[in-house]
C-alpha positions in Angstrom: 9.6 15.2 -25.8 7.1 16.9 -23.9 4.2 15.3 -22.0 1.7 14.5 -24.2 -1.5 14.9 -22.0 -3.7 17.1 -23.4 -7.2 17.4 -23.5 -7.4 16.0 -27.5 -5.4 13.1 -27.2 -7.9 12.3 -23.9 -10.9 13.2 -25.8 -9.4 10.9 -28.8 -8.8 8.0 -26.5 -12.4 8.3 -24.9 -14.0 8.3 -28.8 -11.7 5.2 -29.7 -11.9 3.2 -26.1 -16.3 2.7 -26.8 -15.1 1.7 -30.2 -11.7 -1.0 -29.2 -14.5 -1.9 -26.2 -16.9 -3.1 -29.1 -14.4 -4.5 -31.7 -13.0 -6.5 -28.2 -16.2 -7.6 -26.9 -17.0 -10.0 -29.2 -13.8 -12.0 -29.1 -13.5 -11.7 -25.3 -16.8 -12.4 -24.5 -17.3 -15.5 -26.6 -13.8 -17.1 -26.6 -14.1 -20.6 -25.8 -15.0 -21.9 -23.0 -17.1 -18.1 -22.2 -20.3 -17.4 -22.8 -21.6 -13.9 -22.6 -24.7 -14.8 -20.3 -22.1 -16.8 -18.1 -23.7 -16.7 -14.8 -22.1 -15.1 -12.0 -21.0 -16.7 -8.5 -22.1 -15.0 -5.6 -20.0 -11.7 -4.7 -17.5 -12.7 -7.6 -18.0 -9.1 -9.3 -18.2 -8.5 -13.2 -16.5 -9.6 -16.2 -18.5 -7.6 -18.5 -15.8 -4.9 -20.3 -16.9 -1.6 -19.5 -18.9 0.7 -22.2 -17.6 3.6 -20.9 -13.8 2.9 -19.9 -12.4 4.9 -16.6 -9.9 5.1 -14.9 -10.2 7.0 -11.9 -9.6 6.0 -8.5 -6.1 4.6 -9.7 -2.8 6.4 -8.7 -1.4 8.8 -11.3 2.4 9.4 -11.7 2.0 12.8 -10.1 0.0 11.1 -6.6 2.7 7.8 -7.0 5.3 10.2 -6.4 3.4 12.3 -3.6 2.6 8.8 -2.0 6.3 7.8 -1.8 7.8 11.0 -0.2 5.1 10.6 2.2 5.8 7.5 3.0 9.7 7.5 3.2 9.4 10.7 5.4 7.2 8.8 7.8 9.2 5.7 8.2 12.1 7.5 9.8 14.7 6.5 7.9 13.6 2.6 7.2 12.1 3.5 3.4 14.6 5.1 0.7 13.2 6.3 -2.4 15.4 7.0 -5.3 14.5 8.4 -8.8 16.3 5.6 -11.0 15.4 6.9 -14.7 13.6 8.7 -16.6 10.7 7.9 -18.9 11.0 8.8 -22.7 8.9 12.0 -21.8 10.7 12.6 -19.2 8.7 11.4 -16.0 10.6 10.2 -12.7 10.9 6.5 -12.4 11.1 5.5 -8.9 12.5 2.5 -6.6 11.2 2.4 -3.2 13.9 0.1 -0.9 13.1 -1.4 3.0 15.1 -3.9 4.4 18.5 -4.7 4.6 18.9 -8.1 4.7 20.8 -10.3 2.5 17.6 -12.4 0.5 16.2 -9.6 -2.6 13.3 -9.8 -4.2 12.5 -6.9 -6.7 9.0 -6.0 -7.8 7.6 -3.8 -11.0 4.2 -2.5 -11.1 2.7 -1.2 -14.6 5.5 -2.3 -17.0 1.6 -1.9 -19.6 0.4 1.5 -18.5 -2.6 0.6 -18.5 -2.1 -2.4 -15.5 -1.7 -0.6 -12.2 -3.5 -2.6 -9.6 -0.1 -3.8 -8.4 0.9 0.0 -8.0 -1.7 0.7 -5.5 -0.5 -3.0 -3.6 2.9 -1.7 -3.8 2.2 1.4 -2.1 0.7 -0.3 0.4 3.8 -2.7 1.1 5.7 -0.5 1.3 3.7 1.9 3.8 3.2 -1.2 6.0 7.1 -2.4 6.3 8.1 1.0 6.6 6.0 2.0 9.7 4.8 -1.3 11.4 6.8 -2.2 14.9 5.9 -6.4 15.1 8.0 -8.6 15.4 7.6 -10.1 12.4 8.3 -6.8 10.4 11.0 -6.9 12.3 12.6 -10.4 11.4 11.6 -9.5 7.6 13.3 -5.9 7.6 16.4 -8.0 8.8 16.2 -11.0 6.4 14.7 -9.4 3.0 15.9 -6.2 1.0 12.9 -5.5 -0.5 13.0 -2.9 -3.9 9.6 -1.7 -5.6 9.0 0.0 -8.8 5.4 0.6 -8.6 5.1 2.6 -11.9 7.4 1.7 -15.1 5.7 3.1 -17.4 4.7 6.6 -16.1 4.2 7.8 -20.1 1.9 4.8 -20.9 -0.2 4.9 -17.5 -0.6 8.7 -18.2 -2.7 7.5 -21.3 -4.4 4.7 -20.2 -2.3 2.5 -22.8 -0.1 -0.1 -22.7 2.9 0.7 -24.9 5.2 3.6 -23.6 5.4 6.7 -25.6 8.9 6.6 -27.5 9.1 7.3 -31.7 11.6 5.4 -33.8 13.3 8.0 -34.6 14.2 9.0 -30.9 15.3 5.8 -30.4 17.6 5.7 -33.4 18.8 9.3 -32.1 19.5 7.4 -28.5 21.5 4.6 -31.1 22.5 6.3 -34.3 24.1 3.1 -35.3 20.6 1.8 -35.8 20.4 4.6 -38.5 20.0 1.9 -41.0 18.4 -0.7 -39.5 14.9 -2.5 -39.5 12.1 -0.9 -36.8 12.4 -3.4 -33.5 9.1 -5.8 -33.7 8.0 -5.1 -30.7 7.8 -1.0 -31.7 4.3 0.2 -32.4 3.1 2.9 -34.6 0.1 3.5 -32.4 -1.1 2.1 -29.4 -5.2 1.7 -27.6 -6.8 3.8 -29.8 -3.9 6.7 -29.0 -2.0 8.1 -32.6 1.4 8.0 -30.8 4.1 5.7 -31.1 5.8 3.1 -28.8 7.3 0.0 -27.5 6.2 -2.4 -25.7 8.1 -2.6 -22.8 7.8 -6.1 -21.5 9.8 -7.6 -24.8 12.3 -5.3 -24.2 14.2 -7.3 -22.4 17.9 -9.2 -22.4 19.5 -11.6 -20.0 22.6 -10.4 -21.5 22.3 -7.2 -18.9 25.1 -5.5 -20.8 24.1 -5.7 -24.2 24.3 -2.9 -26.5 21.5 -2.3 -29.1 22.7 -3.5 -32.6 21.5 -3.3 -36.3 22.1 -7.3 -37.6 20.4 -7.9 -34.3 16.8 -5.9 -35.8 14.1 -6.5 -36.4 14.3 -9.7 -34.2 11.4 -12.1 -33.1 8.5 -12.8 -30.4 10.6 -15.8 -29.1 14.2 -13.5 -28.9 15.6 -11.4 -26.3 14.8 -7.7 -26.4 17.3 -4.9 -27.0 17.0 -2.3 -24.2 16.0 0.5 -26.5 13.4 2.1 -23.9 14.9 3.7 -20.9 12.1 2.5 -19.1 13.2 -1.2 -19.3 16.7 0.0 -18.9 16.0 1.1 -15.2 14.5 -1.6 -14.4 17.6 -3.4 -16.0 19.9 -0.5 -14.2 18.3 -1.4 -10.4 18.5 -5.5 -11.3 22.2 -5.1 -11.6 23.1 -2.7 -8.6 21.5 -4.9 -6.7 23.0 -7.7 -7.8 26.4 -5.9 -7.6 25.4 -4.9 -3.8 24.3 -8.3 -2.7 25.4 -11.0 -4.7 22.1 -11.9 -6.3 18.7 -10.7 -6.6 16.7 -14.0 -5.2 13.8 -12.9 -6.3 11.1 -10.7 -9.3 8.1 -10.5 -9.3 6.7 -8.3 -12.2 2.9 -7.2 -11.7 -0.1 -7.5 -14.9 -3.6 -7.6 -15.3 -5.0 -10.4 -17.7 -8.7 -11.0 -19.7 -11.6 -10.3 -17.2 -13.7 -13.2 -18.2 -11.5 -16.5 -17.5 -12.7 -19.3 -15.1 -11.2 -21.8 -12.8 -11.1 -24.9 -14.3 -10.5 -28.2 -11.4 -10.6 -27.5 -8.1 -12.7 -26.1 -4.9 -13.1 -22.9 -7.5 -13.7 -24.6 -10.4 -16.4 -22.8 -12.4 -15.7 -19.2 -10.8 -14.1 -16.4 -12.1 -10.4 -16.0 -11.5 -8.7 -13.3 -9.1 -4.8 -13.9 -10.1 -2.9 -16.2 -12.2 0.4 -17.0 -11.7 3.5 -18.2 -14.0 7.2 -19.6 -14.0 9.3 -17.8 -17.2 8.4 -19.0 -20.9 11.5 -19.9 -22.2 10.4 -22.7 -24.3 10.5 -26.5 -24.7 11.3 -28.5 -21.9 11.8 -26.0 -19.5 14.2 -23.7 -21.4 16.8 -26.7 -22.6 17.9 -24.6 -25.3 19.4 -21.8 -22.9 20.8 -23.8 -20.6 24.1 -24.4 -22.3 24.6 -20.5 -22.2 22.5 -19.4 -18.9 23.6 -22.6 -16.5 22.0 -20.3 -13.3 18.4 -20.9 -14.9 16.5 -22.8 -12.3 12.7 -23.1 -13.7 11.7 -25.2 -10.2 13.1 -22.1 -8.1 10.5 -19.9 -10.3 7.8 -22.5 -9.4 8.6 -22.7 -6.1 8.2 -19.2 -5.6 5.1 -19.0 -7.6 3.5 -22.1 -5.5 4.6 -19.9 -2.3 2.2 -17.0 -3.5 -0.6 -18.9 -4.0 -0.4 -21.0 -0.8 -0.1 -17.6 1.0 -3.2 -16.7 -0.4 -5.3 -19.5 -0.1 -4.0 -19.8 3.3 -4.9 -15.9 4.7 -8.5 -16.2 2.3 -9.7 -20.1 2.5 -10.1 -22.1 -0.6 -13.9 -21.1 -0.8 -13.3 -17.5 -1.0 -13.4 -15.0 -4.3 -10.1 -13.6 -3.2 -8.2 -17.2 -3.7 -9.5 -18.0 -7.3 -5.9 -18.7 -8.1 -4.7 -20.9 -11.1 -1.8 -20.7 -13.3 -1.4 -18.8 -16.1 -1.4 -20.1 -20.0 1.9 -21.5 -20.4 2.1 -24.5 -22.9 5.2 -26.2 -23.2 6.5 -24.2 -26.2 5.7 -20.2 -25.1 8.8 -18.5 -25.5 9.4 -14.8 -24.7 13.1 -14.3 -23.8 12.5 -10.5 -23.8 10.6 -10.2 -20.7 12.0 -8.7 -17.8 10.9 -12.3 -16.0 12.7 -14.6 -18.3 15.7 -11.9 -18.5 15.9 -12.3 -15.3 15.8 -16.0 -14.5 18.3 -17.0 -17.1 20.4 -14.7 -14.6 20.0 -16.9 -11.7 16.7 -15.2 -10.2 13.3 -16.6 -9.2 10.5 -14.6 -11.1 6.9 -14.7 -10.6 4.5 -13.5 -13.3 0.9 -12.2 -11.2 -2.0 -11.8 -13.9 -5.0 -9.9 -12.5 -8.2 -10.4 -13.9 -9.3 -7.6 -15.9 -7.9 -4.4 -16.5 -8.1 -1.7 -14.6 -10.7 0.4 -16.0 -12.6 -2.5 -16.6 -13.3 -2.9 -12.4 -15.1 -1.1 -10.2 -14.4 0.1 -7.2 -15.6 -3.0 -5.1 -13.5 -5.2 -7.3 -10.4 -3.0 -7.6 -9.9 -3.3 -3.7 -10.2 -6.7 -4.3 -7.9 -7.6 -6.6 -5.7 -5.4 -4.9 -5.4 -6.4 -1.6 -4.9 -10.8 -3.5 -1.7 -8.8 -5.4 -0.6 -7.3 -1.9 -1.3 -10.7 -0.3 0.4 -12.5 -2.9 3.7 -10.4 -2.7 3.7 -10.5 1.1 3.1 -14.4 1.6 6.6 -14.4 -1.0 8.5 -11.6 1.2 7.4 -13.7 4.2 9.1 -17.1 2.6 12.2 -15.6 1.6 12.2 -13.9 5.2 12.0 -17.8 7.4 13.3 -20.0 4.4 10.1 -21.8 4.0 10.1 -20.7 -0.1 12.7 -23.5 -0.6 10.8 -26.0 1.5 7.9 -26.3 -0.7 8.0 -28.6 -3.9 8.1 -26.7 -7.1 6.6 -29.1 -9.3 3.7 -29.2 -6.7 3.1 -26.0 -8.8 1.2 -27.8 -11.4 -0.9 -29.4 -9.2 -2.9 -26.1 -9.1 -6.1 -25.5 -11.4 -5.5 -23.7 -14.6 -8.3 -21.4 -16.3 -9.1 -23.4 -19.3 -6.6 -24.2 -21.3 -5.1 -27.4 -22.5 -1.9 -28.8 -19.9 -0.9 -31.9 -22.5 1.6 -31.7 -25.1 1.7 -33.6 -28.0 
């Protein structure tokens, strides 16, 4: 399939953003809890969804990949950048690697297109560890392999959309023995306002990391594992297990989003203000994933909070509880939320600590003041969890401590 940027499908996606903004504004805007005439804390930014949708000032595939060579050339040797995959129209998809030291943590950026703040943090992580001479670069280059994918879905992001761009009938031509079989749920006929067809890649997912797609296993449901149909989610799937091959075990995921631009802190020195990031453990179901254990015995959901409770220290610690960039709270996660095909909960039943970062707002919902905002939490975020895994202090921390941090409005009991 060829590229599909031309200047129809952008002028399409313009006409139809004004009128998803609309349809959206009126359930985002007055979901409970929100009021449209919310006031504002001081220097907090907007939440109001943008009339006109842009998206420029972000990163294209085209500049990601500019950005990376530049960056690997310049760090003499200390940043490696491989092209891992391919996208479904055919775009590189890239891992950038630093480090060589024995704890892993792997990080995607823009899984959903149309969610690239952590792209730009990436970027900058990775231009940072490759060139900086401290001695705490130093001690991390030695302790931490550190792997970045800072755009997964190069189709989608092209777009402005979240889904990728892949028809069913590729995909069965990837899996003829699907000839016969049921479309995948999580395959859409059309995707923000865009007439072109695709998955969504973050249910694409399956711990088993050497399953083969197959037709009793379609159409499957929300709560099941994916079926690695996209080759976008297979990359991702591809780097998990060399590096696990390499080293032993990836310690550490962290996958990158964006969220609602509306939600508030509810408890704490924030409450009341509008939250920066939220933060999750995987949803694998009732009591912490009881139903997996049996077949995934290297699950450890108090890892997964440890980790997550290590990001947001790190950020309240470099910002100060007072300040807009460490509105942190956790992310909605009621007891029984169950996604097993996310590359998070894919990943955990595997053995590995994952770490779900939701940004408020999309990205061509911010404006520039706010987009170096958020980015520079996201870059904060991922560094206080490089630093933890680099002087052991990640496992030092209490993971059910976790819960202890404010949520953004929804209800923790459990009946």
């Amino acid at each position: 399939m060829q590229p599909h940027t031309t200047s129809t499908i952008l002028r399409s996606r313009r006409a139809m953003a004004a009128a998803v903004t609309a349809a959206l504004a009126g359930s985002i805007l007055t979901a409970p809890g929100v009021s449209a005439a919310a006031p504002e804390g001081p220097g907090e930014g907007s939440c109001k969804v943008a009339e006109d949708p842009s998206w420029s000032g972000w990163s294209n595939h085209e500049q990601v990949g500019e950005r990376l060579a530049q960056i690997e050339r310049t760090s003499g040797g200390r940043v490696d950048v491989e092209v891992v995959g391919r996208s479904s129209e055919g775009r590189e998809l890239y891992a950038a690697r630093v480090g060589t030291g024995d704890k892993v943590l792997l990080v995607t950026s823009a899984i959903h297109g149309n969610e690239r703040t952590g792209t730009e943090a990436l970027l900058n992580i990775l231009k940072h560890l490759g060139s900086a001479g401290d001695a705490q670069t130093r001690q991390i280059l030695n302790e931490v392999t550190f792997v970045a994918m800072p755009m997964t879905n190069p189709d989608g992001g092209e777009l402005n959309r979240r889904i990728n761009v892949q028809s069913w009938g590729d995909t069965v031509a990837e899996f003829p023995q699907l000839a016969d079989a049921p479309t995948a749920w999580y395959h859409r006929p059309n995707g923000d306002g865009i007439n072109l067809p695709g998955f969504d890649l973050n249910r694409d997912f399956n711990p088993d990391l050497d399953y083969v797609p197959s037709a009793a296993d379609l159409p499957g449901r929300q709560t099941d594992a994916g079926f690695f149909l996209a080759p976008e989610s297979r990359a991702v799937r591809d780097v998990y297990v060399d590096l696990r091959d390499e080293k032993g075990a990836v310690d550490a995921y962290i996958d990158l989003h964006h969220m609602g631009p509306c939600s508030r802190v509810t408890g704490g020195e924030q409450d009341g203000k509008l939250i920066s990031v939220s933060l999750d453990y995987p949803p694998l179901g009732v009591q912490d994933g009881a139903a997996y254990k049996a077949k995934w015995p290297a699950l450890d959901q108090d890892k997964s909070r440890r980790y997550a409770l290590t990001v947001a220290n790190g950020m309240i610690e470099k910002y100060g509880n007072q300040s807009k960039l460490a509105a942190i709270g956790r992310y909605l996660h009621p007891d029984e939320r169950e996604y097993a095909g996310q590359g998070r909960s894919a990943f955990a039943l595997n053995g590995t600590g994952t770490v779900l970062f939701e940004v408020r707002g999309q990205q061509d919902d911010l404006g520039q003041k706010q987009q170096g905002m958020f980015v520079q939490s996201v870059q904060t975020g991922i560094q206080s969890l490089i630093d933890g895994l680099a002087d052991g202090t990640v496992d030092q921390v209490e993971g059910d401590d976790f819960f202890e941090l404010p949520d953004y409005g929804w209800d923790t009991t459990n009946d």
